[in-house]
C-alpha positions, 0 to 999 in steps of 0.5 A: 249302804246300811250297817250291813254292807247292803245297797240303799236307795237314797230316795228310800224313805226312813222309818217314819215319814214325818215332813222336813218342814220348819215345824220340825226346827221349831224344836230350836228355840224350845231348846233355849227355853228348856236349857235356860230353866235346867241346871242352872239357878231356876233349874225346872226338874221336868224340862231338863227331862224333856230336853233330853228326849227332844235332843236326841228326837232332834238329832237322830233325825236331822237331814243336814249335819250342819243343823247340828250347829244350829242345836249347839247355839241356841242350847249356848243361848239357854245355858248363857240365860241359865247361868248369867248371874253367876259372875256378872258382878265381880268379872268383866265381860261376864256375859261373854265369859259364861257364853264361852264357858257354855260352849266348852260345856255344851260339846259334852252334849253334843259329843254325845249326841253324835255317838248316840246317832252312830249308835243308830245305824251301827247297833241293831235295834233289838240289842241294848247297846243302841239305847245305852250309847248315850247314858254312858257317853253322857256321864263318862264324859262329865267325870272325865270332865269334872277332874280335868275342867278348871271349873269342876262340877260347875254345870252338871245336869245331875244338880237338877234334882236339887231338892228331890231328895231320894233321887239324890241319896244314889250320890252315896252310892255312886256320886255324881255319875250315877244321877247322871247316867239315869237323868241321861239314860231317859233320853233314848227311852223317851225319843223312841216313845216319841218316834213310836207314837208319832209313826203311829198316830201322827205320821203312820207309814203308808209304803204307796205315798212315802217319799224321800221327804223325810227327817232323816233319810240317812238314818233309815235301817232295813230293820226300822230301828225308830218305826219298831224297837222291838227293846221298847215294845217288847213285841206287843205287836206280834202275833200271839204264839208260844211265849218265848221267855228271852230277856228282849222278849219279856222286858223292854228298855222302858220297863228297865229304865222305871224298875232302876228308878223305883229301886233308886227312889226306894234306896234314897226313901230308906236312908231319909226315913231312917236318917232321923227316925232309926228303924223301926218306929223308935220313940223319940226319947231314944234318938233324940239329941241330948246336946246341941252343937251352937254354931256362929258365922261372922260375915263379910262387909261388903263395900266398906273399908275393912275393919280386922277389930270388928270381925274380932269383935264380932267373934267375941260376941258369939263366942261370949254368947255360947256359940262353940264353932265360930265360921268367919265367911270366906275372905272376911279378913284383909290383911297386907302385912305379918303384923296385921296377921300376928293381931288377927290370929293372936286375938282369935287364939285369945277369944278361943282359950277364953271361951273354949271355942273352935273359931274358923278365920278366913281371910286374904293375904294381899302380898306385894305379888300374886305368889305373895297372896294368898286366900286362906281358912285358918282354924284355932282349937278350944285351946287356942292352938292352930289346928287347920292353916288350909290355903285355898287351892282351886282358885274361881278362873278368871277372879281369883287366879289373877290374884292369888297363888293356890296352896296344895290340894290336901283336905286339912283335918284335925281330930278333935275331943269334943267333934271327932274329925274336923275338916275345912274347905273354901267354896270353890273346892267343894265343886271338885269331889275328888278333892273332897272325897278325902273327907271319906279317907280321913273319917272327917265327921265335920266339915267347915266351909267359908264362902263368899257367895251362890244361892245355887252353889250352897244347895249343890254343895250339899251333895258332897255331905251326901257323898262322904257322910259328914255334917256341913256348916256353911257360913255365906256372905251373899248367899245361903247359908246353913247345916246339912247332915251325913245324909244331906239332910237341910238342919238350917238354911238362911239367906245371907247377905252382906251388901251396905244398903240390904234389908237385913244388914247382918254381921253375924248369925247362930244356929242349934243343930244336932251332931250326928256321927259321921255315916259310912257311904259306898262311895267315900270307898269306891269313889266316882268308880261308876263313872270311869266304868261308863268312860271305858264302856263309851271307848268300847262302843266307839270301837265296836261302832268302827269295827261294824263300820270299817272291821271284817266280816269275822269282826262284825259278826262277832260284834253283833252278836254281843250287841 
């Protein structure tokens, strides 16, 4: 039966007659390339784009439901490839870990790719509801994964526009889920240009020859929802009559879909252009900084004896040589005892008085226990007071959870003279923006992070500058390290490493940067709100979908007309 309760022949074919032949599993293995190159290290914009397309074209129109599986393991494989330098070093069984981790992320997809095929044969394909399916399904999950998962945001597609600036300025407004939901939305509009020119150019429907091998014999509607959208084709294919000015009639989905991402483009081009250069063409002379802000960062030593004396000495240095916020990255200190930690902090406030300097100090705590151990930031004021005493509270699975106790999840802040409000995180915390998200609600102005390592995690990272409109200083040990603005803006970027035997064999680095005032977002007021619309809005599809299916008439009508 169809979605109307009507009696289908199961030898009718479906809307377009594209053979079942391996030609169309072929897609299989250029889904592994297409994961491999998306959101993890070397994430290709264009492929990500056009895994979204394919995976809906593969998945509408499959004859089997158990080919699902074989889509599910090899975007495994590509998300394994994507993501297998990310742990490989510091955790047994990496590559087995990742893999596992792949498959927890994957279901997302999958999940949602299943909703969007119901959506078929549910929706009528003259409504809005069949393309929209998938954009909700796919960004309310991915909230609702990012504040439930151990892992946070760690595999988030949206990260994908690393680099794409003025896409990325929409996280002001709407944070993660709103790039999310247009990346996603992409999908059900470029499978439907797909399926509409391949009825058209490559497998055009001829009622005398059509068979039952078809893709997807299953899928068929009376009203041949893949052969004519009449959404997306805005009924060019009619004859020509009076026009009729009806939201269907005058704009179709793909015209929607490019008119939402020049908007979005033109909001992110308005906060670059006017983030260093205020409206309107103003003269250097206005806006330039009168002072800049010199920065240190002490690195961690990889692979030799720790040595507490040389960071000391280290921060010294800087700070003798005009540095005014000192950032030790994450863990550089190793301290077993109170006495070792009473030398560290009480040198630290010696150097800070001395020199009126901020200094950061991370280090580990290594207790008798995993409840005695601990990773912290501990932060000295100018006037040699602890202002921050912050311990680490989202912990990396599988390395840090075995070893350390995690402290609470409360920002730290403290409002200062010279910075206005300074925050401080460690790493893995800021892939939880809710976590983050505090920095809006304090007005943190600067926020510090100490980090061991990621090339890619430093990049991702910014957007969290995007969100809440602070300045980011980010000292790395293996990895980049640097200053981002309120709007995300790149002030600095270096790579940092830290491993006996590198070229660069660095202890230490500065930087000048400007301060800017923190920057007011839409987010740091409503959050991920967008995304938890888009959670209940998949609910509502789920339901309105068993109510087509199983409902009454009175209940299926009423449906339909809204849908």
């Amino acid at each position: 039966m169809d979605r109307y309760r009507n009696t289908r022949i199961p030898s009718q074919p479906s809307p377009i007659s594209i053979p079942a032949s391996l030609k169309f599993h072929l897609l299989l293995p250029i889904f592994t390339v297409l994961t491999a190159f998306g959101p993890g290290f070397q994430s290709i914009i264009t492929f990500t784009w056009l895994w979204f397309t394919l995976s809906i074209f593969y998945v509408r129109h499959i004859t089997r439901w158990w080919y699902i599986f074989f889509y599910y393991m090899f975007v495994n494989i590509g998300t394994l490839i994507a993501f297998m330098a990310s742990v490989k070093a510091e955790v047994p069984n990496a590559y087995a870990i990742t893999f596992a981790i792949g498959m927890v992320i994957n279901l997302l997809g999958l999940t949602s790719l299943l909703m969007d095929r119901f959506a078929q044969r549910a929706f009528n394909s003259k409504g809005w509801a069949r393309v929209m399916v998938f954009p909700c399904v796919w960004t309310g999950l991915w909230t609702l994964f990012t504040y439930t998962w151990i892992l946070g945001d760690w595999g988030d597609y949206a990260f994908t526009f690393l680099g794409i600036e003025e896409i990325l300025q929409l996280a002001s407004f709407t944070g993660l889920s709103g790039i999310n939901f247009i990346l996603a939305w992409s999908g059900p509009i470029g499978s439907d240009i797909l399926v509409n020119w391949l009825s058209t150019y490559a497998y055009p429907i001829n009622s005398e020859t059509s068979t039952a091998n078809t893709i997807d014999d299953i899928n068929a509607e009376e009203d041949h929802i893949s052969r004519t959208d009449d959404v997306l084709t805005a009924q060019n294919n009619r004859k020509q009559r009076r026009l009729n000015f009806t939201i269907p009639a005058v704009f179709s989905s793909l015209f929607i879909y490019l008119t939402i991402i020049f908007l979005v483009i033109t909001y992110g081009s308005i906060r670059m252009s006017t983030a260093l250069i205020p409206f309107f063409q103003r003269s250097v002379a206005e806006f330039a900084p009168t002072s800049l802000l010199n920065v240190g960062c002490v690195i961690r030593q990889e692979q030799i004896t720790p040595d507490n004396s040389a960071y000391i000495q280290t921060t010294q240095e800087l700070a003798k040589n005009g540095s005014k916020i000192i950032l030790w990255t994450e863990g550089s200190g190793t301290i077993t005892n109170n006495s070792e930690l009473e030398y560290v902090i009480s040198s630290i406030k010696n150097i800070s008085r001395t020199y009126s300097a901020y200094v950061g100090v991370a280090y580990i705590f290594l207790g008798e226990s995993k409840e005695t151990s601990y990773n912290k930031l501990t932060v000295i004021s100018s006037s040699g007071e602890i202002v921050m005493d912050y311990q680490k509270s989202h912990l990396v699975p599988f390395l840090e959870t075995v070893r350390f106790s995690s402290g609470k999840a409360e920002l730290p802040t403290y409002n200062s003279e010279e910075y206005g409000v300074i925050g401080g995180a460690i790493c893995f915390d800021f892939n939880f923006p809710g976590f983050i998200s505090q920095a809006s609600n304090k007005k943190v102005n600067l926020m510090l992070e100490a980090s061991p390592v990621g090339v890619l995690h430093s990049r991702s990272n910014a957007i969290r500058s995007i969100e809440n409109g602070f300045t980011l200083i980010r000292c790395n040990g293996d990895g980049i390290s640097g200053v981002w603005g309120p709007q995300g803006q790149n002030f600095h970027s270096i790579p940092t490493t830290n491993l006996q035997g590198s070229v660069s064999k660095q202890t230490s680095f500065t930087f000048q940067v400007p301060l800017y005032s923190r920057v007011n977002t839409v987010y740091g007021v409503f959050k991920d709100t967008f995304g938890w619309i888009c959670l209940g809005m998949s609910g509502i599809f789920l339901i309105c979908m068993i109510i087509l299916e199983k409902g009454s008439l009175r209940w299926r009508t009423f449906v339909k007309k809204w849908l």
